[in-house]
C-alpha positions in Angstrom: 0.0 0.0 0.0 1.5 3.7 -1.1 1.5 5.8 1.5 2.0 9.4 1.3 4.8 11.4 2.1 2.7 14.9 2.8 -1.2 14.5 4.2 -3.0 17.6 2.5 -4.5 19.4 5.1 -8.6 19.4 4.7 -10.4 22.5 5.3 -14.4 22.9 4.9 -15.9 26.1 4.6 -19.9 27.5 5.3 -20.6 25.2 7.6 -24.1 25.7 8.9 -25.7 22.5 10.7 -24.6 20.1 13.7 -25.1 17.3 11.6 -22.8 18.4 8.8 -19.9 19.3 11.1 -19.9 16.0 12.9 -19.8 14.1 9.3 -16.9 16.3 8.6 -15.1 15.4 11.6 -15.7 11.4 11.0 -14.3 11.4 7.7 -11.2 13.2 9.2 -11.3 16.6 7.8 -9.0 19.4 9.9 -10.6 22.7 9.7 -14.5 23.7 9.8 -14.8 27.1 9.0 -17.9 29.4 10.0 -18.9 32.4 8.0 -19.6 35.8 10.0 -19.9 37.9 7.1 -23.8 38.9 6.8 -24.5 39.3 3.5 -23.4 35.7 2.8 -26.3 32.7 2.3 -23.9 30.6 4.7 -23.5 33.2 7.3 -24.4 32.1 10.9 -25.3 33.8 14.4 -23.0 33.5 17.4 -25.7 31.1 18.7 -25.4 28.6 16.2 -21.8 29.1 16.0 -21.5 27.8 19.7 -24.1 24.9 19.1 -21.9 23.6 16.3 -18.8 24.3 18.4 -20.3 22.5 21.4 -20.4 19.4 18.8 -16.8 19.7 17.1 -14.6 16.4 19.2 -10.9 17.8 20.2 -8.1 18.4 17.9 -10.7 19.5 14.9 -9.9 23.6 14.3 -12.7 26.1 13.8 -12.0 29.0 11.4 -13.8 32.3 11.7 -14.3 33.9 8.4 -14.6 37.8 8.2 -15.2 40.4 5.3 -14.0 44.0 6.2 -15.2 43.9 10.1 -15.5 46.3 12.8 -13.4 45.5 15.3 -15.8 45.1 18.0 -17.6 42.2 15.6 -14.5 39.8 16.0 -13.8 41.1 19.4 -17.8 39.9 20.3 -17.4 36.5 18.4 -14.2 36.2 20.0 -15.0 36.9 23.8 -17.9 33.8 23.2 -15.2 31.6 20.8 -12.2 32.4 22.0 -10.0 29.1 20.2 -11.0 30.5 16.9 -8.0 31.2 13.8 -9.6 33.9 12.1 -9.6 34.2 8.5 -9.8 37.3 6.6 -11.3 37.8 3.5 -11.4 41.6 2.8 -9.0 44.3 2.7 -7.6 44.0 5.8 -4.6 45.2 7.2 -1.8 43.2 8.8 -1.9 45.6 11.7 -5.8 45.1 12.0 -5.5 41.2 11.3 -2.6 40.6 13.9 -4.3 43.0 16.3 -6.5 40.3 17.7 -3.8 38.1 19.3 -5.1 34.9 17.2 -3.7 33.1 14.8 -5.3 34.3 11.2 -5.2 33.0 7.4 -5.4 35.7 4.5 -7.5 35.3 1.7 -5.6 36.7 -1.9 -7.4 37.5 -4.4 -5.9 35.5 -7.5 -8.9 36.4 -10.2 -7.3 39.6 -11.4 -5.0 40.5 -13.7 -0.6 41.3 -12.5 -1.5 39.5 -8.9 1.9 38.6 -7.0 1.0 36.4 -4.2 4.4 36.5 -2.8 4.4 40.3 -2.8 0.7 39.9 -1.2 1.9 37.6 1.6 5.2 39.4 2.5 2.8 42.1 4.1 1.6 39.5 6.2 4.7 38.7 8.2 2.1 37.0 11.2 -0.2 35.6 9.4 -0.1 31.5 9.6 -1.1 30.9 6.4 -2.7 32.2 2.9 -5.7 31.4 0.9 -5.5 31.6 -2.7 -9.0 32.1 -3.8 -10.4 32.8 -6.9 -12.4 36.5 -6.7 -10.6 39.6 -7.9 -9.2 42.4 -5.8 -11.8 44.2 -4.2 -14.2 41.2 -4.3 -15.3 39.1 -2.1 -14.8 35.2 -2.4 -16.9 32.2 -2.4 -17.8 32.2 -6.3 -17.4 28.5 -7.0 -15.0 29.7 -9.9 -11.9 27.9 -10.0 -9.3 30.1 -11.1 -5.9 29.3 -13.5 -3.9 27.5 -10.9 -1.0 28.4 -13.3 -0.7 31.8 -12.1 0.7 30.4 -8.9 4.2 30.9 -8.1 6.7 29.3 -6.4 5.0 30.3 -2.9 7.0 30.6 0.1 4.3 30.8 2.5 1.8 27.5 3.8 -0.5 27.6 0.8 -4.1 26.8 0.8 -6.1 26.8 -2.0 -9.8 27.6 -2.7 -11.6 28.6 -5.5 -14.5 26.2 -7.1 -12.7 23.1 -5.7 -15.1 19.8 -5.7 -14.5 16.1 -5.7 -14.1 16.4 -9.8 -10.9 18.5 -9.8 -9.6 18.1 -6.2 -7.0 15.5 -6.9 -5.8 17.2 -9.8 -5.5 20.6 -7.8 -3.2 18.8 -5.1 -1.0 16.8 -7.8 -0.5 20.2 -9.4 -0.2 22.7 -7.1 0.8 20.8 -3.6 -0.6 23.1 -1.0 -0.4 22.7 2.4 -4.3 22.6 2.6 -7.1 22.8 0.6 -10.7 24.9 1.3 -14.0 23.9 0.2 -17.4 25.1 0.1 -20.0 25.3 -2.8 -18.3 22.2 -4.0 -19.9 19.8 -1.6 -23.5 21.4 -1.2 -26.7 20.4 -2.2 -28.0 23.9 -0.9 -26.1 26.9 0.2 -24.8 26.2 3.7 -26.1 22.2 3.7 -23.2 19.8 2.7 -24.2 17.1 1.4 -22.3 13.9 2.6 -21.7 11.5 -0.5 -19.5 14.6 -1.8 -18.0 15.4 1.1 -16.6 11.8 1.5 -15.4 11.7 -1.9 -13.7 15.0 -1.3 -11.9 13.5 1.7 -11.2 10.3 -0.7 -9.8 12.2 -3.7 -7.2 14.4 -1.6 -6.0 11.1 0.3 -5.6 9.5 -2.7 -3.7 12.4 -4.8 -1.6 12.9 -1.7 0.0 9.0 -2.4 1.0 10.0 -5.8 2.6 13.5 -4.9 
């Protein structure tokens, strides 16, 4: 039996229901992120955010994702969640995104045109990681679009990629662009913000196996 000599790290996004999260954590996925950006159809209250935490079994990482916040809103979902990594989707800066004291992920936006990723990241010196998605700058992410995984560089920071990833192009995305982790969302839904199960275990199945032929 192959066995691989990196394990993709698993990372799914919008997560709205109890049920869905504890699926996730069966199949052996890493991070379940929660969306607190309003506007979006997978956006959840802090109540329902600590129901699904009150479910999640140790050593599974919640993400808290945020578009151009106040302050005060992560400082509130933080005093309730305090063990969240925050990820930030917006415009940002490094001195608002480290000014938490919690680990955070960047989202870059890599569906413009003249995009350095590299340059992107060095501005982030504490961020713990960076999330190539596929929305242009000024945008916001979550389109389902995958965008031209060419455009990546030679990345010197823990990469993870999003961007219209499903169960169809998954493997190929990890044999050709080796990130540290890989983020899902639209990919495995039957309806904005409910996963649905069969695709979210072939998800799992597809990384595992494109991670023995890396």
């Amino acid at each position: 039996m192959f066995k691989p000599t990196h394990r993709t790290r698993i990372k799914i996004c919008g997560l709205t229901r109890t049920q869905d999260v504890l699926e996730a954590a069966r199949l052996g996925v890493d991070a379940l992120g929660l969306v607190f950006y309003p506007p979006s159809s997978r956006a959840i209250d802090l109540d329902r955010a600590q129901r699904i935490r009150d479910v999640v079994p140790a050593f599974v990482q919640l993400v808290g994702l945020f578009v151009n916040p106040a302050q005060d809103d992560v400082e509130a979902v933080l005093r309730r969640m305090p063990e969240l990594v925050l990820q930030f989707h917006g415009d940002e800066s490094p001195a608002f995104c480290a000014g938490f004291g919690r680990p955070y992920l960047k989202a870059l936006p890599m569906g413009g045109q003249g995009v350095d990723p590299n340059l992107a990241a060095s501005l982030h010196p504490h961020a713990s990681g960076f999330l190539l998605d596929s929305h242009a700058p000024g945008a916001v992410g979550g389109t389902g679009a995958v965008f031209d995984w060419s455009m990546i560089p030679t990345f010197e920071y823990p990469l993870i990629l999003a961007g219209g990833l499903s169960p169809q192009n998954v493997g190929e995305a990890v044999r050709l662009v080796r990130p540290w982790a890989v983020d899902v969302s639209s990919g495995l839904e039957s309806a904005p913000g409910v996963k649905d199960f069969s695709k979210m275990a072939e998800f799992v199945d597809e990384v595992r196996y494109a991670d023995c032929s890396r």
